[in-house]
PDB file as gemmi writes it, atoms N, CA and C in Angstrom:
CRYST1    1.000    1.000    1.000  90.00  90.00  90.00 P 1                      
ATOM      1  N   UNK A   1       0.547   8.578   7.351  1.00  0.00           N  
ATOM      2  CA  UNK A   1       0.374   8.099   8.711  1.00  0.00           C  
ATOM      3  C   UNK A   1       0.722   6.602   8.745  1.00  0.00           C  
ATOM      4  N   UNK A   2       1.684   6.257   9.360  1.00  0.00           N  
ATOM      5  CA  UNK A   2       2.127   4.838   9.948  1.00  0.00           C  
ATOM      6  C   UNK A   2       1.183   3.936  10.824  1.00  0.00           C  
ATOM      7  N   UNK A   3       0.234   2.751  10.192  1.00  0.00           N  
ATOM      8  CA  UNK A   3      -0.209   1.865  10.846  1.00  0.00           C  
ATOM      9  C   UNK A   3       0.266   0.655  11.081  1.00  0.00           C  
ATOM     10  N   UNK A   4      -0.509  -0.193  11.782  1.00  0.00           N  
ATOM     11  CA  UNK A   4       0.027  -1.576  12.312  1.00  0.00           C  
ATOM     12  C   UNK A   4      -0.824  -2.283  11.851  1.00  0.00           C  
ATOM     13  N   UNK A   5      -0.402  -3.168  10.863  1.00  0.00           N  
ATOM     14  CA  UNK A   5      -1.754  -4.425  10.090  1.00  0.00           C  
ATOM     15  C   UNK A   5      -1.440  -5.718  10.814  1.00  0.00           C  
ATOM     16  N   UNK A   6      -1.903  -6.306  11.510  1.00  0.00           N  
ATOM     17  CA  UNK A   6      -1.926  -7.592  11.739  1.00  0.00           C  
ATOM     18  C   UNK A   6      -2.969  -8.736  10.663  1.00  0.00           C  
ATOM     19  N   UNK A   7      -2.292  -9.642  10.354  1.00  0.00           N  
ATOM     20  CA  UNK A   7      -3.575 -10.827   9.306  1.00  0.00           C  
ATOM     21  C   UNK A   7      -2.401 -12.195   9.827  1.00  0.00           C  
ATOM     22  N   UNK A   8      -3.418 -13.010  10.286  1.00  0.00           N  
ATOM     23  CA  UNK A   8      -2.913 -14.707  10.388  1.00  0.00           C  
ATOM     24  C   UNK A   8      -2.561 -15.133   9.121  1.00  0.00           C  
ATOM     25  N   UNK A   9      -1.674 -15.969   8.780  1.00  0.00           N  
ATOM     26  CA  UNK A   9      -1.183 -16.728   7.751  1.00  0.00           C  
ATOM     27  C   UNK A   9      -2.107 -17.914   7.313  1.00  0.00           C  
ATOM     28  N   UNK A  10      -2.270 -17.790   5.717  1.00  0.00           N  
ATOM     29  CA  UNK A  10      -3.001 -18.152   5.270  1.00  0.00           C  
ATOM     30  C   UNK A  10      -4.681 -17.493   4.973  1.00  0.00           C  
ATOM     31  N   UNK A  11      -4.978 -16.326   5.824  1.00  0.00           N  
ATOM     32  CA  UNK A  11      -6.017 -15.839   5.002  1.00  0.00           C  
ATOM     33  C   UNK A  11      -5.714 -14.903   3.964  1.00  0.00           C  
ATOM     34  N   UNK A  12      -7.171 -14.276   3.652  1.00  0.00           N  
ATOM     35  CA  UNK A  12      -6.920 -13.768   2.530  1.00  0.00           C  
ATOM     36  C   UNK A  12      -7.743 -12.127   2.900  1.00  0.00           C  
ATOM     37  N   UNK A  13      -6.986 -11.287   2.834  1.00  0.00           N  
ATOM     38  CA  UNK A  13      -7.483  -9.992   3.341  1.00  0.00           C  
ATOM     39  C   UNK A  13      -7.089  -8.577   2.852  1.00  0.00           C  
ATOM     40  N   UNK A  14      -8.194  -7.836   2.569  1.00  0.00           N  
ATOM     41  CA  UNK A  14      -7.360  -6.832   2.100  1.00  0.00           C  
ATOM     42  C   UNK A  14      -6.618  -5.673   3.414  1.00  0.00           C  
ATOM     43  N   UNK A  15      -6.000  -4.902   2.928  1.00  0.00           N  
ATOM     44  CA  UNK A  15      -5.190  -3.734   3.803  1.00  0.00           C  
ATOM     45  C   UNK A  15      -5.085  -2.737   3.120  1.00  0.00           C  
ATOM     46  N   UNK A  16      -5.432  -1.684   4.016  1.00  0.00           N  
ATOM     47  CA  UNK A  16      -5.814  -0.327   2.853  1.00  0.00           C  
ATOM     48  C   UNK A  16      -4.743   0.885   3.599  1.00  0.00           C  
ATOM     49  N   UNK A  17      -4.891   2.123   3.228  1.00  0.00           N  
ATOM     50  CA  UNK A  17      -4.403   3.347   3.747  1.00  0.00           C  
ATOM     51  C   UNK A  17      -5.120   4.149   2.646  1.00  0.00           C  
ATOM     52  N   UNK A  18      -5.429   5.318   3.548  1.00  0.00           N  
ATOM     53  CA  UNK A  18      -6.054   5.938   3.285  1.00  0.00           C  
ATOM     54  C   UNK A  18      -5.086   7.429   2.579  1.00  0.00           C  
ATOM     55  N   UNK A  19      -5.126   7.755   1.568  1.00  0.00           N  
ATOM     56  CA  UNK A  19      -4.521   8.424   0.636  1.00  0.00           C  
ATOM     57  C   UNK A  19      -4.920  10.071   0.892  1.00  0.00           C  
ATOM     58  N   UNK A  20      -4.705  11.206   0.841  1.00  0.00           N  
ATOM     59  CA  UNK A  20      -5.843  12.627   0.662  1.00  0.00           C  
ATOM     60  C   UNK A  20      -4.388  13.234   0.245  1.00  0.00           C  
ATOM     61  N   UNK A  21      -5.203  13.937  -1.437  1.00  0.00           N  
ATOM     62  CA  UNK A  21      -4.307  14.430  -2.393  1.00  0.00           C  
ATOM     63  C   UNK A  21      -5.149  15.972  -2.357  1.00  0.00           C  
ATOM     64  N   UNK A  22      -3.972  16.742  -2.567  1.00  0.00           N  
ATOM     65  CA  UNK A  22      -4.247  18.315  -2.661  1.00  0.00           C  
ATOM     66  C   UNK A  22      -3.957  18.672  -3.765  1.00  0.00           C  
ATOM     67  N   UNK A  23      -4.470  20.065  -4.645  1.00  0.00           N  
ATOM     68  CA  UNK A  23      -3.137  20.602  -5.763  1.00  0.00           C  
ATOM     69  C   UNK A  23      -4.165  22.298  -5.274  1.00  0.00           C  
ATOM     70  N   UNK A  24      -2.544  22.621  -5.457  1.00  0.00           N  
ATOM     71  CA  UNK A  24      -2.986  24.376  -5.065  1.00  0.00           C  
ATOM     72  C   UNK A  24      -4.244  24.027  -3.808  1.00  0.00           C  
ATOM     73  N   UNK A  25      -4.098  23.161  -2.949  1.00  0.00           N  
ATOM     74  CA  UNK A  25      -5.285  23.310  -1.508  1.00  0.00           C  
ATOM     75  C   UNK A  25      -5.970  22.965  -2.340  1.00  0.00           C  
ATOM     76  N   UNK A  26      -6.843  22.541  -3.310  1.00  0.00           N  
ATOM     77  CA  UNK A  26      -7.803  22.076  -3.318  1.00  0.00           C  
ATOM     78  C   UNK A  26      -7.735  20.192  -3.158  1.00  0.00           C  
ATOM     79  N   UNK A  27      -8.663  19.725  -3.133  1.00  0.00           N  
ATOM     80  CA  UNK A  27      -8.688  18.201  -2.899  1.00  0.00           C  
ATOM     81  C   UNK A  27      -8.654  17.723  -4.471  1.00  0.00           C  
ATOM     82  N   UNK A  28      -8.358  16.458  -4.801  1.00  0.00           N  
ATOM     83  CA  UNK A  28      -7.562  15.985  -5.502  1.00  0.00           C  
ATOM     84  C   UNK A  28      -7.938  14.908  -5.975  1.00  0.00           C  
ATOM     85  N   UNK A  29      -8.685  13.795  -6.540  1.00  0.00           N  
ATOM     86  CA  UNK A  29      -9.002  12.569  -6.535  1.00  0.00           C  
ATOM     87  C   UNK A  29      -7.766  11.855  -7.611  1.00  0.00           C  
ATOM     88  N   UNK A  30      -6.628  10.855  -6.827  1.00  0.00           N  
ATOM     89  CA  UNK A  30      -5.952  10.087  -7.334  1.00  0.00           C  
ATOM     90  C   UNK A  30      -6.120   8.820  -8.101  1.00  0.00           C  
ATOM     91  N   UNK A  31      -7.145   8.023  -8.103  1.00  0.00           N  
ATOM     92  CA  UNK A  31      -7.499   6.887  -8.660  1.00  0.00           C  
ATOM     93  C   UNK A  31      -7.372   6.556 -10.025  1.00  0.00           C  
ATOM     94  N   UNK A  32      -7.186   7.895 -10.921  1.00  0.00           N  
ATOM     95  CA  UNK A  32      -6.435   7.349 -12.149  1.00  0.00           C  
ATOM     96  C   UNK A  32      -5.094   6.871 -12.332  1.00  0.00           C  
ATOM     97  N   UNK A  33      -4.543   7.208 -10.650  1.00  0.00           N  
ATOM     98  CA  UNK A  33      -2.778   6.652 -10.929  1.00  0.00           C  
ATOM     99  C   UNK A  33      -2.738   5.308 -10.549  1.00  0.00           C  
ATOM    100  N   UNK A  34      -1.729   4.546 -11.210  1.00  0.00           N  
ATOM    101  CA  UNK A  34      -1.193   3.246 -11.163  1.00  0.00           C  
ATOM    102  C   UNK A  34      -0.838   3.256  -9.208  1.00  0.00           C  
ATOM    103  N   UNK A  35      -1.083   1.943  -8.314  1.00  0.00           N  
ATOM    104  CA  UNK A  35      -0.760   2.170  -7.683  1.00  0.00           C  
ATOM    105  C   UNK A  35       0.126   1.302  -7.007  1.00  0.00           C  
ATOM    106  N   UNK A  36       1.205   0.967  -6.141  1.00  0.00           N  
ATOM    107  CA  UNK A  36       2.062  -0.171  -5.888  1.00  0.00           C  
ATOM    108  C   UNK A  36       2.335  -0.512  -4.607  1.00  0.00           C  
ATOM    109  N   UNK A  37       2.494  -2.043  -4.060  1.00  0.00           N  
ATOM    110  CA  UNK A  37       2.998  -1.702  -2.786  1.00  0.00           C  
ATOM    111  C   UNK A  37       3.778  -2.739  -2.820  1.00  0.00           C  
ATOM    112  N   UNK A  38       4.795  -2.549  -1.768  1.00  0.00           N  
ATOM    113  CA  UNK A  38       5.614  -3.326  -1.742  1.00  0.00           C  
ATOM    114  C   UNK A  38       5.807  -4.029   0.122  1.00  0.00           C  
ATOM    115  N   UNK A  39       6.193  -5.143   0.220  1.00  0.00           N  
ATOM    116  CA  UNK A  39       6.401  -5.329   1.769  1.00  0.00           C  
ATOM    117  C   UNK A  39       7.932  -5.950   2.118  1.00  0.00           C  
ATOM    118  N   UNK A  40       8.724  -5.401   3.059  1.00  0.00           N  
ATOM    119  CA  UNK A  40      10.340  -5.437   3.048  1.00  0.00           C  
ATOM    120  C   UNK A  40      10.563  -5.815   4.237  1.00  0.00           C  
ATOM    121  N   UNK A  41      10.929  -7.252   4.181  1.00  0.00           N  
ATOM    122  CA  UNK A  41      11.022  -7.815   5.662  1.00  0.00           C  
ATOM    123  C   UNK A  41      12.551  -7.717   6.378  1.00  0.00           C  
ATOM    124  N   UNK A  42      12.274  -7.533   7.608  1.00  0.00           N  
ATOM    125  CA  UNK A  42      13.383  -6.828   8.002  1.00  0.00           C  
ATOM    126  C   UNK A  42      15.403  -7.233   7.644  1.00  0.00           C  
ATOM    127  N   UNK A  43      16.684  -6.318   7.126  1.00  0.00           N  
ATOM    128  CA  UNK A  43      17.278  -7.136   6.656  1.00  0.00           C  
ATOM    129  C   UNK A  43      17.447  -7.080   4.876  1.00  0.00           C  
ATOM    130  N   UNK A  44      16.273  -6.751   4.427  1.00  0.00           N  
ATOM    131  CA  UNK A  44      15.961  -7.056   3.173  1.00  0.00           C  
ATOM    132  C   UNK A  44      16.133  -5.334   2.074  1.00  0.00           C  
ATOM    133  N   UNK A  45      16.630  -5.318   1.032  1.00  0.00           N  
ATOM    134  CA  UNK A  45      16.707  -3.936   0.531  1.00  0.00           C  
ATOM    135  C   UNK A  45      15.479  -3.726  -0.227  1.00  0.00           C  
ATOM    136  N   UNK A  46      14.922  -2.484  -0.234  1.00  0.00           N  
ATOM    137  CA  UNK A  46      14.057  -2.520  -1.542  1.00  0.00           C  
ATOM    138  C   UNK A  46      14.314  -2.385  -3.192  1.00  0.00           C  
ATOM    139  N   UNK A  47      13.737  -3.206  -4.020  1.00  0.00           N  
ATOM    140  CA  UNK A  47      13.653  -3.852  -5.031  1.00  0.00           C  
ATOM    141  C   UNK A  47      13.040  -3.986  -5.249  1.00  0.00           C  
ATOM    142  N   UNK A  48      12.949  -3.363  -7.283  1.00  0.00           N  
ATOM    143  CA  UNK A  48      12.330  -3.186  -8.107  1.00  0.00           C  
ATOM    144  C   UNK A  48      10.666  -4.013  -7.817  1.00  0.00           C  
ATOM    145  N   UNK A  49      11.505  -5.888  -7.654  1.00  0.00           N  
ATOM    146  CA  UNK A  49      11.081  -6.860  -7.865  1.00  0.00           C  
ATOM    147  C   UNK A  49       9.787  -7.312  -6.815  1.00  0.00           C  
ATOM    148  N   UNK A  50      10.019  -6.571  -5.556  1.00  0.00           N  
ATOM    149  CA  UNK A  50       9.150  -6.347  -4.748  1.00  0.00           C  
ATOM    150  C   UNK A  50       7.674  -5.615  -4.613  1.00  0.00           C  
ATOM    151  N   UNK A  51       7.350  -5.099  -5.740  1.00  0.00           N  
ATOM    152  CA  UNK A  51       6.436  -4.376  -6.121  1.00  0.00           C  
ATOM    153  C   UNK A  51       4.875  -5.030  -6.496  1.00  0.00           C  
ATOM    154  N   UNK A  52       4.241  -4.726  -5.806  1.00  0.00           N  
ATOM    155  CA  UNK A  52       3.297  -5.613  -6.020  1.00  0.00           C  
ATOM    156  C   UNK A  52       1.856  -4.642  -6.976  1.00  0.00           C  
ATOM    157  N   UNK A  53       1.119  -4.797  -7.572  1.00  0.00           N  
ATOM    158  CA  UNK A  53       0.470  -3.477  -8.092  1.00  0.00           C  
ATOM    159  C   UNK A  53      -1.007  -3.923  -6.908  1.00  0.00           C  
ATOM    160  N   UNK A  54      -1.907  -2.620  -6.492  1.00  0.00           N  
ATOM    161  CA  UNK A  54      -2.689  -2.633  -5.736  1.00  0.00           C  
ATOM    162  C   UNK A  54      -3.947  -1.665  -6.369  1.00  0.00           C  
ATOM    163  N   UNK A  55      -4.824  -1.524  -6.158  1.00  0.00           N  
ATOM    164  CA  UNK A  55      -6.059  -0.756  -6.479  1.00  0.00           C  
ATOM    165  C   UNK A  55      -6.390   0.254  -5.407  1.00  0.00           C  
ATOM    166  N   UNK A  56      -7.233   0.564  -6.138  1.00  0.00           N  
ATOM    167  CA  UNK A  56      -8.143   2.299  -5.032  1.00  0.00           C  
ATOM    168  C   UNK A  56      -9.473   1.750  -4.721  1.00  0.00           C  
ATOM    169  N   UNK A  57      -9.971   2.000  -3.540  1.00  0.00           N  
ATOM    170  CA  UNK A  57     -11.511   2.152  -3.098  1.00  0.00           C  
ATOM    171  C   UNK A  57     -11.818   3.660  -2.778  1.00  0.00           C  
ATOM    172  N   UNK A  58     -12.565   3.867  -2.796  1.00  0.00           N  
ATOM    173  CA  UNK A  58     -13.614   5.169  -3.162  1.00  0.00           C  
ATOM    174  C   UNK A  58     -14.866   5.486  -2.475  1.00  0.00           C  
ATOM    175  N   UNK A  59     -15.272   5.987  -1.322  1.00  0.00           N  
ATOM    176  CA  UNK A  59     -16.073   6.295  -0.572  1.00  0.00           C  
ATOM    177  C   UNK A  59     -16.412   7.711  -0.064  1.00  0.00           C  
ATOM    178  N   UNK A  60     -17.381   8.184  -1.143  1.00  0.00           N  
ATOM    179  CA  UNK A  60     -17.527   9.705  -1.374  1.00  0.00           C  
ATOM    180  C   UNK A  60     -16.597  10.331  -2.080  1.00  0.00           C  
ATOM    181  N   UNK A  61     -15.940  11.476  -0.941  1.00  0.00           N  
ATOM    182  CA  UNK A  61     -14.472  11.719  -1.273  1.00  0.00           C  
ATOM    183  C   UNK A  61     -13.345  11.367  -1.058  1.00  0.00           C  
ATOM    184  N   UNK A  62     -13.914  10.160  -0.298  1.00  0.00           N  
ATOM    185  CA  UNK A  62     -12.033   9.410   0.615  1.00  0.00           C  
ATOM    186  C   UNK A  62     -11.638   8.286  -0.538  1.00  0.00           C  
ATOM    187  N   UNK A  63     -10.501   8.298  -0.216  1.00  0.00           N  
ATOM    188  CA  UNK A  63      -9.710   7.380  -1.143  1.00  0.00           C  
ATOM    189  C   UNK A  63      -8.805   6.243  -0.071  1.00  0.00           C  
ATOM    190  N   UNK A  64      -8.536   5.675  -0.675  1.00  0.00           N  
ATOM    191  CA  UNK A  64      -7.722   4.675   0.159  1.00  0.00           C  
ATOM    192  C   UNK A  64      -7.253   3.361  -1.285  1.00  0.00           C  
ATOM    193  N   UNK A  65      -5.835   3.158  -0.908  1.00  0.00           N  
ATOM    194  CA  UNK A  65      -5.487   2.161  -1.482  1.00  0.00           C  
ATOM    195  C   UNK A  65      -5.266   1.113  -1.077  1.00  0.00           C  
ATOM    196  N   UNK A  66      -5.534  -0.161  -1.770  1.00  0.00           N  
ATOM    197  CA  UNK A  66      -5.514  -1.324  -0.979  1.00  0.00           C  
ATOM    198  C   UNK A  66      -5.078  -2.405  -1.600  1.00  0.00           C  
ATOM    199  N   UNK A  67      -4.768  -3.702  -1.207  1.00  0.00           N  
ATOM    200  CA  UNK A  67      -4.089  -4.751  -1.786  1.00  0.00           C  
ATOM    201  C   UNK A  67      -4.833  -5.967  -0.712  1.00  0.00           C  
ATOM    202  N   UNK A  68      -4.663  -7.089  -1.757  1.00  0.00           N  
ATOM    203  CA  UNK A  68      -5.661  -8.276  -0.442  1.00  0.00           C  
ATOM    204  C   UNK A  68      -4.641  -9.053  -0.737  1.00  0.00           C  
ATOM    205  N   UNK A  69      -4.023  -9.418   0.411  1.00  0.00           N  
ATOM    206  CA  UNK A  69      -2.633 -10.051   1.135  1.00  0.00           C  
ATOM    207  C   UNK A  69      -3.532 -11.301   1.038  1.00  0.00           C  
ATOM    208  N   UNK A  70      -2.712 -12.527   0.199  1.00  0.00           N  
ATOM    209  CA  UNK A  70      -2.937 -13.948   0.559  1.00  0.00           C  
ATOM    210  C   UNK A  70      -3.320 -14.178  -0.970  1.00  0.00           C  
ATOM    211  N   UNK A  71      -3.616 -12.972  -1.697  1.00  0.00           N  
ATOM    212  CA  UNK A  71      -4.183 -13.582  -3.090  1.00  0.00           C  
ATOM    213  C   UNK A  71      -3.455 -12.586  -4.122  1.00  0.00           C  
ATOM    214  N   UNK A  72      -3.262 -11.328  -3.582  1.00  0.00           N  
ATOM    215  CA  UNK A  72      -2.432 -10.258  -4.642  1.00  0.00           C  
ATOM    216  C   UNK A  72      -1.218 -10.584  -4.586  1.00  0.00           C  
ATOM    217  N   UNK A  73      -1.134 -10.953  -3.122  1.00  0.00           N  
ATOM    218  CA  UNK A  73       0.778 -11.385  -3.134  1.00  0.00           C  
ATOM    219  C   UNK A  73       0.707 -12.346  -1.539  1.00  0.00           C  
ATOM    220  N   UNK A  74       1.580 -13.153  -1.529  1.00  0.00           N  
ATOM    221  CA  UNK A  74       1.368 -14.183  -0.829  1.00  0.00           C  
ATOM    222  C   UNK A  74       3.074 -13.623   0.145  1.00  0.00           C  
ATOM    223  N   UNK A  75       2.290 -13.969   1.610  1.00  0.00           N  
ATOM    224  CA  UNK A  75       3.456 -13.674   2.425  1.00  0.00           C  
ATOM    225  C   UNK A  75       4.229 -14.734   3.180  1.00  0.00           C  
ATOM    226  N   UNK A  76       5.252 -15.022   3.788  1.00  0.00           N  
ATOM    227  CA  UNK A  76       5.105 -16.005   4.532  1.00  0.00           C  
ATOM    228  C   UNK A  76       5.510 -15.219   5.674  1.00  0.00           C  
ATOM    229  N   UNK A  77       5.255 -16.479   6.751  1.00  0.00           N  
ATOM    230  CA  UNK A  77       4.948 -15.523   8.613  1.00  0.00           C  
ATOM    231  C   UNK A  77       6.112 -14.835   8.782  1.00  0.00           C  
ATOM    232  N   UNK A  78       5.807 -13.553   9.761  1.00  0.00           N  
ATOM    233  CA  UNK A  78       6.672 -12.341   9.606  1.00  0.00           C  
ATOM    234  C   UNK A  78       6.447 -11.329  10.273  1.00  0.00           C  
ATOM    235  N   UNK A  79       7.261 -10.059   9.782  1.00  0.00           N  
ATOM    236  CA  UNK A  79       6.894  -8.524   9.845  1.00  0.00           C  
ATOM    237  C   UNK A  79       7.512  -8.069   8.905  1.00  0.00           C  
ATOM    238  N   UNK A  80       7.138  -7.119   8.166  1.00  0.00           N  
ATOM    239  CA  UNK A  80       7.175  -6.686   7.255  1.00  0.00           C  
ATOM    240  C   UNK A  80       7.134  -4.922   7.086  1.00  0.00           C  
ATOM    241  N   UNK A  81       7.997  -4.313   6.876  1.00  0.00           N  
ATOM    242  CA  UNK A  81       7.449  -2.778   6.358  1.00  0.00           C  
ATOM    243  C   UNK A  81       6.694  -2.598   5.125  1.00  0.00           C  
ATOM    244  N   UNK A  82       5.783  -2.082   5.244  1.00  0.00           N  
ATOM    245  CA  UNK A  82       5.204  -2.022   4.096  1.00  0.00           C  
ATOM    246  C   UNK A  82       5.108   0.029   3.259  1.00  0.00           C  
ATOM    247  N   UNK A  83       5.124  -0.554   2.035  1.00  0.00           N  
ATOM    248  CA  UNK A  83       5.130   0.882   1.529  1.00  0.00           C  
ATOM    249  C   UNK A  83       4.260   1.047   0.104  1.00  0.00           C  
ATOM    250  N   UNK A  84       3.981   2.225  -0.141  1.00  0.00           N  
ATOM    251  CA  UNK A  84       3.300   2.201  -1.063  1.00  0.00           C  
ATOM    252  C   UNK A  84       3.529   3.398  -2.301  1.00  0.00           C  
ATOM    253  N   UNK A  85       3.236   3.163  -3.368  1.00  0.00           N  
ATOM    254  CA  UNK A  85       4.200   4.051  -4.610  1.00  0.00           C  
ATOM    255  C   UNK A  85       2.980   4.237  -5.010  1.00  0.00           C  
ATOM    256  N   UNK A  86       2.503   5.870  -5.642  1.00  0.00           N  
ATOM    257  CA  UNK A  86       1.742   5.965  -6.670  1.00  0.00           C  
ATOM    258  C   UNK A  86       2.521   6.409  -8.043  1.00  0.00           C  
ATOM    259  N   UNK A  87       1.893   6.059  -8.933  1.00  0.00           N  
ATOM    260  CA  UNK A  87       2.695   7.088 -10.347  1.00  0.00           C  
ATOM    261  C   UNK A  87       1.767   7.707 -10.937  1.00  0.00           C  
ATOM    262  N   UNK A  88       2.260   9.171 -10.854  1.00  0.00           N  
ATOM    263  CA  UNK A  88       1.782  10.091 -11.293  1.00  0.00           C  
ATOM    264  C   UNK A  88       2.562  10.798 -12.252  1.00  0.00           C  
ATOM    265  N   UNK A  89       2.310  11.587 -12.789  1.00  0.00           N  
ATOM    266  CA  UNK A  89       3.158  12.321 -13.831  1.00  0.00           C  
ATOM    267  C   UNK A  89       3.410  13.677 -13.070  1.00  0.00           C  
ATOM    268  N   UNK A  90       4.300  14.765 -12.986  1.00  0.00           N  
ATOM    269  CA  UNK A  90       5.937  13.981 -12.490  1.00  0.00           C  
ATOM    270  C   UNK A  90       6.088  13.079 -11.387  1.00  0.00           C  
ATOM    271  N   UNK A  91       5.402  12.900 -10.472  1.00  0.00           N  
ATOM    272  CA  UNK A  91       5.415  13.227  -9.560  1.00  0.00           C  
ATOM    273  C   UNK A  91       5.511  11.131  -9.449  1.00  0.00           C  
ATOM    274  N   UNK A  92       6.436  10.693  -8.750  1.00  0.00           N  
ATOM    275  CA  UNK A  92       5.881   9.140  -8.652  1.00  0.00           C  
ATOM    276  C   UNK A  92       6.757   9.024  -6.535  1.00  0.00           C  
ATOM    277  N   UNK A  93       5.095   9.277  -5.777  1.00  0.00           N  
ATOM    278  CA  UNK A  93       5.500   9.473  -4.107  1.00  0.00           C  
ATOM    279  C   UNK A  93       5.921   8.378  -3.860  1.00  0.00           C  
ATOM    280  N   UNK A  94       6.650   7.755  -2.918  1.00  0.00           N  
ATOM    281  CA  UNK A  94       6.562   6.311  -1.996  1.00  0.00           C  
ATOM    282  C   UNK A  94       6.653   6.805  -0.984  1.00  0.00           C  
ATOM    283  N   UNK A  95       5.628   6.098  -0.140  1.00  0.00           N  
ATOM    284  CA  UNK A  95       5.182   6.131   1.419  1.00  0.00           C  
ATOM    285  C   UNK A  95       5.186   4.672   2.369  1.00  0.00           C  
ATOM    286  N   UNK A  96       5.918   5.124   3.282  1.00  0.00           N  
ATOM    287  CA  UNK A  96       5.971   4.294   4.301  1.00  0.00           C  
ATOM    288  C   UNK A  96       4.951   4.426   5.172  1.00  0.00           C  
ATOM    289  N   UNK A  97       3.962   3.012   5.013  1.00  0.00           N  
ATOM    290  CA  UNK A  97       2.819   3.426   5.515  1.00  0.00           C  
ATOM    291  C   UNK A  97       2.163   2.484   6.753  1.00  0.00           C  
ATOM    292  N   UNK A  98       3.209   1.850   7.205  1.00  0.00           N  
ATOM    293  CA  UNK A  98       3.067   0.933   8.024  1.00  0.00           C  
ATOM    294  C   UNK A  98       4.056  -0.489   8.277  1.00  0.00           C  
ATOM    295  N   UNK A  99       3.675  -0.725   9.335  1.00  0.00           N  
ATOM    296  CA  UNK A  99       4.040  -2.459   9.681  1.00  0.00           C  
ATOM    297  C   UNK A  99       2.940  -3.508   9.648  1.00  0.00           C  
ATOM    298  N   UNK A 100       3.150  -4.930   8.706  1.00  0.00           N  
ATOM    299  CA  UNK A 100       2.336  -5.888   9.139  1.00  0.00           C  
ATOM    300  C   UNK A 100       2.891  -7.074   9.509  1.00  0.00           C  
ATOM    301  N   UNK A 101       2.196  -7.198  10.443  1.00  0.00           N  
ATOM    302  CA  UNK A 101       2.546  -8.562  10.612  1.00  0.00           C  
ATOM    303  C   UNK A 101       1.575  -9.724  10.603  1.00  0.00           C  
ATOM    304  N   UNK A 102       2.591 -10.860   9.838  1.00  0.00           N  
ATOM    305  CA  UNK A 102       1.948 -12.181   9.456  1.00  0.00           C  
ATOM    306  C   UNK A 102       1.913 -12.776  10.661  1.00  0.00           C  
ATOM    307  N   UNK A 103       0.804 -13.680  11.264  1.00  0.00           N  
ATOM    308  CA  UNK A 103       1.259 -14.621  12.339  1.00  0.00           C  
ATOM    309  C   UNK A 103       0.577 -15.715  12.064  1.00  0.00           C  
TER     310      UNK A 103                                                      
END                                                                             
């Protein structure tokens, strides 16, 4: 699902999305995979180099991955697509999981 993050320039904040993994229909808990995000301002290709690594939060059974913009990776003012990679074995998804914008 595609959201809209807004954060002013210069704080420091995290931004999450919320993840829900299946196998054979059953539910799934991902948090042992490495997780990545990257943000691609418009114009710009994606690259390797763009990859930022991000963590999981955990609330019951929900998952969500997240990254805190201003200290994991520093932006300058903008918009940005943002996306996010897990690696899994085979399986390594990238999701387009939104727009943020810096102001």
């Amino acid at each position: 699902m595609s959201r809209q993050f807004e954060i002013l320039f210069g704080c420091v904040k995290y931004i999450k999305s919320e993840i829900v993994v299946t196998i054979n229909g059953a539910p799934y808990d991902p948090t042992a995979d490495q997780v990545s995000w990257a943000f691609v301002a418009p114009g710009e290709d994606m690259d390797a180099a763009l990859w930022t690594a991000g963590s999981w939060e955990t609330v019951g059974t929900r998952h969500w991955v997240r990254i805190l913009v201003g200290a994991d990776v520093a932006l300058a003012r903008g918009t940005y697509s943002v996306y996010v990679r897990i690696t899994d074995d085979p399986e390594i998804p990238l999701e387009h999981v939104g727009r943020l914008d810096v102001e």
